[in-house]
N, CA, C and O atoms as a CHARMM CRD file, in Angstrom:
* protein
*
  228
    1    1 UNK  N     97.07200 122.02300 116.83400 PROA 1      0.00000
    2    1 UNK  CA    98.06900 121.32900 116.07200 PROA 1      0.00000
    3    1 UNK  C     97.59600 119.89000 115.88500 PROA 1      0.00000
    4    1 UNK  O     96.96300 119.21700 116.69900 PROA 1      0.00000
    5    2 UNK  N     98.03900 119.51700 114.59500 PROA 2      0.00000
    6    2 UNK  CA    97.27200 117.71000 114.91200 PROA 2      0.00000
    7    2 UNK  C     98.62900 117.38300 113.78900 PROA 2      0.00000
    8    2 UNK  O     99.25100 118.22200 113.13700 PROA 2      0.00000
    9    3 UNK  N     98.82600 115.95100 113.82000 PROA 3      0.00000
   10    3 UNK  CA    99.76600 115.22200 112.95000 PROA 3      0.00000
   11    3 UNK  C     98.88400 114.39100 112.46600 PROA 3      0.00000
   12    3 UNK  O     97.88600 114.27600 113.17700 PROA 3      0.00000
   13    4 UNK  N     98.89900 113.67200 111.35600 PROA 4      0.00000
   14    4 UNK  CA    98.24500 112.53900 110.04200 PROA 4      0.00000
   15    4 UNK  C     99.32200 112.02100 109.37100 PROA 4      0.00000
   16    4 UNK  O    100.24800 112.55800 108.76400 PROA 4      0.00000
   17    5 UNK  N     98.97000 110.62700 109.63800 PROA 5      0.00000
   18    5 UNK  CA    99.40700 109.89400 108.35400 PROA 5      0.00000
   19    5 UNK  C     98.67900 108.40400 107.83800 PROA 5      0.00000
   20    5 UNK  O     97.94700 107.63100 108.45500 PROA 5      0.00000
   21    6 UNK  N     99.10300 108.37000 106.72800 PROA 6      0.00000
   22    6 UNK  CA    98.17900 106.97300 106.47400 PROA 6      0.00000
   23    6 UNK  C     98.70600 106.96600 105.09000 PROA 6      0.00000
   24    6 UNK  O     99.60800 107.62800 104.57700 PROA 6      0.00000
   25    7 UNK  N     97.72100 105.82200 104.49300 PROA 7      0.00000
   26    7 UNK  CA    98.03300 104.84300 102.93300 PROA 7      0.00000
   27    7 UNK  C     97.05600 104.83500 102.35300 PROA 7      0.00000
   28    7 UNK  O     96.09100 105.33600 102.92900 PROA 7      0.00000
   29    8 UNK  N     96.85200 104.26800 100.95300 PROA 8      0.00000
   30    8 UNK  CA    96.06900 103.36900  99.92900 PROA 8      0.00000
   31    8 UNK  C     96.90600 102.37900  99.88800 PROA 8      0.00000
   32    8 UNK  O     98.12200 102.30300  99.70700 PROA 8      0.00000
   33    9 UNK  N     95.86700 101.44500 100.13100 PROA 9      0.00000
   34    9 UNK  CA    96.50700 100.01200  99.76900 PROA 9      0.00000
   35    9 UNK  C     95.76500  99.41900  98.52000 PROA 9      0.00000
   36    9 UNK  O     94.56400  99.40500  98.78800 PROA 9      0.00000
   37   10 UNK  N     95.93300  99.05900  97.60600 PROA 10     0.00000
   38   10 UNK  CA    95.68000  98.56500  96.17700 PROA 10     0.00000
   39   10 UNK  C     95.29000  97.40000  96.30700 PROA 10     0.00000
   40   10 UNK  O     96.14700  96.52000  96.39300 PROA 10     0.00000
   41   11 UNK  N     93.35000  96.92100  96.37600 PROA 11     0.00000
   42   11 UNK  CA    92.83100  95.16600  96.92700 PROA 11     0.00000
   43   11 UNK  C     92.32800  94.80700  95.27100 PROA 11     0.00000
   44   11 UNK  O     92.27400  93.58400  95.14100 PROA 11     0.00000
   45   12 UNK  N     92.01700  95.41100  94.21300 PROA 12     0.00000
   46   12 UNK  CA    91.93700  94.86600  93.23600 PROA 12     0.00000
   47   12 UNK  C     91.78600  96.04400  92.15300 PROA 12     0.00000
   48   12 UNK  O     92.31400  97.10400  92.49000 PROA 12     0.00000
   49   13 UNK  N     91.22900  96.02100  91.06800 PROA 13     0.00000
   50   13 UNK  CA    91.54600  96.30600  89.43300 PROA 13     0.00000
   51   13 UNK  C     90.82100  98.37800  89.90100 PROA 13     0.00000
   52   13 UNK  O     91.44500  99.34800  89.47300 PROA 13     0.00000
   53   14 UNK  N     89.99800  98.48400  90.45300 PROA 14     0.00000
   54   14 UNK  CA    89.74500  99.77700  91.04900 PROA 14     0.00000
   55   14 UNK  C     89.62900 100.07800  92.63500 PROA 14     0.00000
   56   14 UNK  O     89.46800 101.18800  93.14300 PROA 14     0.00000
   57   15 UNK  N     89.74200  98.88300  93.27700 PROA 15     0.00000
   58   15 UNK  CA    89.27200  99.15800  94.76800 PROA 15     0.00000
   59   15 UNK  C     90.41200  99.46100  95.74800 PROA 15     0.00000
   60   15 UNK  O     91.34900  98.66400  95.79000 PROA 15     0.00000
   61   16 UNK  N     90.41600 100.28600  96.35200 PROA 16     0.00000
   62   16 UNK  CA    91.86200 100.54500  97.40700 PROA 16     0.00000
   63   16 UNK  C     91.20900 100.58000  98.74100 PROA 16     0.00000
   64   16 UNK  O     90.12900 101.10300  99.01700 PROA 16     0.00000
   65   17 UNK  N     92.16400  99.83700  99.66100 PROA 17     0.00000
   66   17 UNK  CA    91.66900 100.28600 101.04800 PROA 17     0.00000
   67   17 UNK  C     92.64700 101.51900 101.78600 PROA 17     0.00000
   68   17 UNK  O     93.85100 101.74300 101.65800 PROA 17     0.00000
   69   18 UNK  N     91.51300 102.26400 102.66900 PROA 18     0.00000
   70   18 UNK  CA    92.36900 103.00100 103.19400 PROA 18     0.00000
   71   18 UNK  C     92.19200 103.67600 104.21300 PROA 18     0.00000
   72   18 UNK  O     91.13800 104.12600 104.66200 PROA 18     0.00000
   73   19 UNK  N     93.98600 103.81700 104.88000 PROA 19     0.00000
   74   19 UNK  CA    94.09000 103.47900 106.29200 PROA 19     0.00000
   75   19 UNK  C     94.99400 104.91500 107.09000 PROA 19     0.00000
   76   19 UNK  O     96.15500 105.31100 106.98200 PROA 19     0.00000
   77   20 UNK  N     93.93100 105.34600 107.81000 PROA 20     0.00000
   78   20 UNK  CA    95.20800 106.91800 108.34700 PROA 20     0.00000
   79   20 UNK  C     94.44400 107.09200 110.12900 PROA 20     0.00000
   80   20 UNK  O     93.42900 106.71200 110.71300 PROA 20     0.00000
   81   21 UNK  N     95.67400 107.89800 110.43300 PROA 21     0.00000
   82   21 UNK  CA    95.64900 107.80300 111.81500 PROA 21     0.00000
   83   21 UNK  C     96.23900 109.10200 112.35400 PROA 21     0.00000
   84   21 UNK  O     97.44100 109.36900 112.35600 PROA 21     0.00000
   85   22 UNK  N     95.07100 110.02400 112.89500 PROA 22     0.00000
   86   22 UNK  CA    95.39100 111.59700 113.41900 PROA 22     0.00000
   87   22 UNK  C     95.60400 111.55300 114.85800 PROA 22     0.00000
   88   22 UNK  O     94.89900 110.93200 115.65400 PROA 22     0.00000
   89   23 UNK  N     97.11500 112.59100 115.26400 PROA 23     0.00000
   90   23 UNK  CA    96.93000 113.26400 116.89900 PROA 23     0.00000
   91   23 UNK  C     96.00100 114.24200 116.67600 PROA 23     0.00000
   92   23 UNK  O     95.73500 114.66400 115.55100 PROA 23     0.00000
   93   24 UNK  N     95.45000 114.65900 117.77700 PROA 24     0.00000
   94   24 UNK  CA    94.80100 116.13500 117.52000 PROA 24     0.00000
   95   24 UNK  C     95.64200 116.64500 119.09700 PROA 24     0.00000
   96   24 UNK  O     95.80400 115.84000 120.01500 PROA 24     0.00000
   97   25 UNK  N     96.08200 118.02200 119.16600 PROA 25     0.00000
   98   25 UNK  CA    96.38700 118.29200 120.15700 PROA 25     0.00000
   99   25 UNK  C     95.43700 119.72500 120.15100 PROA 25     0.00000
  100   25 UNK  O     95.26700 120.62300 119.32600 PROA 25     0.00000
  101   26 UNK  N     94.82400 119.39000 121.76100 PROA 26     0.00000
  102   26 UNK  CA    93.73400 121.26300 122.05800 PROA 26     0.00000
  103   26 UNK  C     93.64100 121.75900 123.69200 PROA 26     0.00000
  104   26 UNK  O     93.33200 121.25700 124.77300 PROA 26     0.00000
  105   27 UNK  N     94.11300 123.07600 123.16100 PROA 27     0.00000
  106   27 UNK  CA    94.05400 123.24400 124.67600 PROA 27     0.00000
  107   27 UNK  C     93.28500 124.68600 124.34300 PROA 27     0.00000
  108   27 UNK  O     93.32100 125.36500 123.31700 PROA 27     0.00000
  109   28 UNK  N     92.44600 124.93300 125.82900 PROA 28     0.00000
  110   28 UNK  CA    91.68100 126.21900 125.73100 PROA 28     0.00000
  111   28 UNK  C     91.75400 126.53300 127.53000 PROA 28     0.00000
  112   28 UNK  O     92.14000 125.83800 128.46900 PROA 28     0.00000
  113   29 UNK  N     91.26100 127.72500 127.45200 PROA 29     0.00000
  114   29 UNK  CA    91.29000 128.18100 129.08500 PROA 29     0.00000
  115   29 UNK  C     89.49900 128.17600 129.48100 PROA 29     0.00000
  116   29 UNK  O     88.65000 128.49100 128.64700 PROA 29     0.00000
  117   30 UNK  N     89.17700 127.75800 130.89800 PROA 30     0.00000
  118   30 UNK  CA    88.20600 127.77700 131.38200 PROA 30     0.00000
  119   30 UNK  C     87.74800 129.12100 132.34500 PROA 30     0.00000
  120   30 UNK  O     88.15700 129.51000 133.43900 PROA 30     0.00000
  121   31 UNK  N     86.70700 129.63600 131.41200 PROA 31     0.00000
  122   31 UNK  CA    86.98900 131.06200 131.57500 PROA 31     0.00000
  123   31 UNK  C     85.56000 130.83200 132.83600 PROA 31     0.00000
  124   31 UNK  O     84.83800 129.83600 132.77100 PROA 31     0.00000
  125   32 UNK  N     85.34400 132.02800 134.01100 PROA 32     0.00000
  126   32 UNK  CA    83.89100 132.04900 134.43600 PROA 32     0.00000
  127   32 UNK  C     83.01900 132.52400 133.99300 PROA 32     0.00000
  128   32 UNK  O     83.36300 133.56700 133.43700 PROA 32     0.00000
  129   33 UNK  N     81.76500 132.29600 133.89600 PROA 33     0.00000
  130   33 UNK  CA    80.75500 133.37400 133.18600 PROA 33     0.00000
  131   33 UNK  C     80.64100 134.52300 133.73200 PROA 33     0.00000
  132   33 UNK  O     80.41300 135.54500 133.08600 PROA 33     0.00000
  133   34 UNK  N     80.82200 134.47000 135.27100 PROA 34     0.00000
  134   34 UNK  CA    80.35600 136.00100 135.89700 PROA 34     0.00000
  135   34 UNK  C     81.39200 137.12800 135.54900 PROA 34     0.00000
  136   34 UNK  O     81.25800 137.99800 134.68800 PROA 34     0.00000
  137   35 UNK  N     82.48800 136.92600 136.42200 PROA 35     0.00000
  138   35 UNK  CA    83.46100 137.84700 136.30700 PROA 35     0.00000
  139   35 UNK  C     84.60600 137.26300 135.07900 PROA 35     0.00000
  140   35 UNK  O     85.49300 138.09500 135.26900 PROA 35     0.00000
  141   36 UNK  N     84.91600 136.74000 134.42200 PROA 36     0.00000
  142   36 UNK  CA    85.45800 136.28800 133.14300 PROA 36     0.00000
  143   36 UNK  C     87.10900 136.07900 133.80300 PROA 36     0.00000
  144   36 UNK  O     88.05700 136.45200 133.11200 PROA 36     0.00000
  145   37 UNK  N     87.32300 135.52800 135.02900 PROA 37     0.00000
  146   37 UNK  CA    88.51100 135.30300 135.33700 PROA 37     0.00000
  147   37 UNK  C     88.54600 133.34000 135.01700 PROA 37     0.00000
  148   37 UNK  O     87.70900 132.44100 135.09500 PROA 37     0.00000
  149   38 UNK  N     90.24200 133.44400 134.58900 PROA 38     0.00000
  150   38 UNK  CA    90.81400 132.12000 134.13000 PROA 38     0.00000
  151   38 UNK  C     90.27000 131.35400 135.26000 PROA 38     0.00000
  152   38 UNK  O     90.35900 131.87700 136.37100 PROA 38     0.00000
  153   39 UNK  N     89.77100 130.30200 135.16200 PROA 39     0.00000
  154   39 UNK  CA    90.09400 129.30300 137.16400 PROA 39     0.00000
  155   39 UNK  C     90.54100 128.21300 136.17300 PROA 39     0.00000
  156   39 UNK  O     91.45100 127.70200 136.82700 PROA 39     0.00000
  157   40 UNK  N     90.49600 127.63700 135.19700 PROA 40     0.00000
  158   40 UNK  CA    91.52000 126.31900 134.28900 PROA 40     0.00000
  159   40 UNK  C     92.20300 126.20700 133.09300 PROA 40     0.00000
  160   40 UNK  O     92.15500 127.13200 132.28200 PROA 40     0.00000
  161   41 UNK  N     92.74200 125.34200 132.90400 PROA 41     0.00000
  162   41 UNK  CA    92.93900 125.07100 131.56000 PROA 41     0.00000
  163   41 UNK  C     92.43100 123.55200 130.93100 PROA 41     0.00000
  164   41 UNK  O     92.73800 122.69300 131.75700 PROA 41     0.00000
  165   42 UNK  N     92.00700 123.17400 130.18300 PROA 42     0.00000
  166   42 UNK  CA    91.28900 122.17500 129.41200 PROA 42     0.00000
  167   42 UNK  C     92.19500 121.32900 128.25500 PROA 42     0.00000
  168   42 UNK  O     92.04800 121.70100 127.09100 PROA 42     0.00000
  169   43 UNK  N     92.80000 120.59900 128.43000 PROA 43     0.00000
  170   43 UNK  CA    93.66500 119.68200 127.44400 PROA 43     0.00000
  171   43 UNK  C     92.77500 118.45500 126.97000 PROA 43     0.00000
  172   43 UNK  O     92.14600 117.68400 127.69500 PROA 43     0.00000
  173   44 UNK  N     92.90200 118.45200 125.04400 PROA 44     0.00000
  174   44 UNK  CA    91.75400 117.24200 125.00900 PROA 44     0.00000
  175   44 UNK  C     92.97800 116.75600 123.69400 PROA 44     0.00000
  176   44 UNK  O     93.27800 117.65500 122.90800 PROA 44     0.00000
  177   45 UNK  N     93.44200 115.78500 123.55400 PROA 45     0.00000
  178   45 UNK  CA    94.58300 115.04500 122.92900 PROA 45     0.00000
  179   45 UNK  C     93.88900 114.16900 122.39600 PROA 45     0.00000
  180   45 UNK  O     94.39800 113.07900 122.65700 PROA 45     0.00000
  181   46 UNK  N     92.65400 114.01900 121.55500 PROA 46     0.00000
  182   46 UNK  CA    92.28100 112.94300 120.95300 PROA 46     0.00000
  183   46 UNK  C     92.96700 112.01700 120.17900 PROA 46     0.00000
  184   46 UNK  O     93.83800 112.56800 119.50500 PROA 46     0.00000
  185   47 UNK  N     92.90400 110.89900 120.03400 PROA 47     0.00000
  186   47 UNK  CA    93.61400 110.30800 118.57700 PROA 47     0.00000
  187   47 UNK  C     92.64500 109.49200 117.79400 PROA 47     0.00000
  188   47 UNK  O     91.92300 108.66800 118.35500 PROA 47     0.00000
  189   48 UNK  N     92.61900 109.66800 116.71700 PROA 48     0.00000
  190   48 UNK  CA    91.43600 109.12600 115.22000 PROA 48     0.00000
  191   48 UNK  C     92.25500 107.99900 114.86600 PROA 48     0.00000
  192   48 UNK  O     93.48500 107.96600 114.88800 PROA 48     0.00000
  193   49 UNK  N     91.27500 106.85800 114.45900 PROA 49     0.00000
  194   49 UNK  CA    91.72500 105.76800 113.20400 PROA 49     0.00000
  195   49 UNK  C     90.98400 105.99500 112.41700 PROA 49     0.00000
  196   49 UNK  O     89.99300 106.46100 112.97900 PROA 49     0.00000
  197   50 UNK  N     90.85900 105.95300 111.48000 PROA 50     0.00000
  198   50 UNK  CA    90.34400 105.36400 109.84300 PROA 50     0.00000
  199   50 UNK  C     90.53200 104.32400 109.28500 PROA 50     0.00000
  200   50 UNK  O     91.51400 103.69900 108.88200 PROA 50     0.00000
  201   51 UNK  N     89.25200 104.17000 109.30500 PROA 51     0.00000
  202   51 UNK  CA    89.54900 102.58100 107.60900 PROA 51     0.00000
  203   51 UNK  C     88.60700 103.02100 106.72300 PROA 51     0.00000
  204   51 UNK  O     87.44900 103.30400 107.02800 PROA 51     0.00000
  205   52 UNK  N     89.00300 103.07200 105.81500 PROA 52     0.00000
  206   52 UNK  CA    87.74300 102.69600 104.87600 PROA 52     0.00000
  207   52 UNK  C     88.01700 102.13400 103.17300 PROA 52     0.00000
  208   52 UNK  O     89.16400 102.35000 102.78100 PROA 52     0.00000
  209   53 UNK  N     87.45100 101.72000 102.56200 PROA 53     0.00000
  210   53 UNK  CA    87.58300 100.81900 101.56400 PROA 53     0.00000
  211   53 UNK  C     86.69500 101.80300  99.89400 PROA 53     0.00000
  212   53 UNK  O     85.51100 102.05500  99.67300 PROA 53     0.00000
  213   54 UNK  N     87.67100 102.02600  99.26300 PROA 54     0.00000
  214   54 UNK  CA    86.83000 102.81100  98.08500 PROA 54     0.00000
  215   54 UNK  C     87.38000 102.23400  96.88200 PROA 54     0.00000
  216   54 UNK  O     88.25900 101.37600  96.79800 PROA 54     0.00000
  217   55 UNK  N     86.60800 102.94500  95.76400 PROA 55     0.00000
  218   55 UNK  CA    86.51500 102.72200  94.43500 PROA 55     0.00000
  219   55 UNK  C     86.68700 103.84400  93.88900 PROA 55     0.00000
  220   55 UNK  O     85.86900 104.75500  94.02100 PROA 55     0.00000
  221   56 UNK  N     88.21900 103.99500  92.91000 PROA 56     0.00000
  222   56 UNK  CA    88.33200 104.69700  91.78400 PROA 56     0.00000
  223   56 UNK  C     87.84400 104.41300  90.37200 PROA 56     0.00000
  224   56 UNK  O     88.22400 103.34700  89.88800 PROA 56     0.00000
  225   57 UNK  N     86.95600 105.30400  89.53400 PROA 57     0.00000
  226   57 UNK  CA    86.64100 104.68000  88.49600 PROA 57     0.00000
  227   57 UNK  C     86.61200 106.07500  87.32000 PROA 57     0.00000
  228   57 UNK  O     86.33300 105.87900  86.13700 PROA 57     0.00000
């Protein structure tokens, strides 16, 4: 599951900056190689920024 949101911000006659910001939510089980029994679980909750600055033309 992940959530996003963000903008264009309008800096002149074609150029926009722009700005977004993701959860990521992940979970998986830690399996063994030998006998393939569960021994964990693995939670990784990253969160992303973005910037970046473009040109529509």
């Amino acid at each position: 599951m992940a959530y996003q949101a963000g903008f264009d911000y309008k800096i002149g006659k074609n150029m926009f900056l722009n700005v977004d910001i993701k959860k990521i939510y992940i979970q998986t089980d830690v399996i063994t190689k030998n006998n393939g029994l569960k021994i964990s679980e693995l939670h990784l909750d990253p969160l992303a920024v973005g910037v970046g600055i473009g040109w529509r033309f």
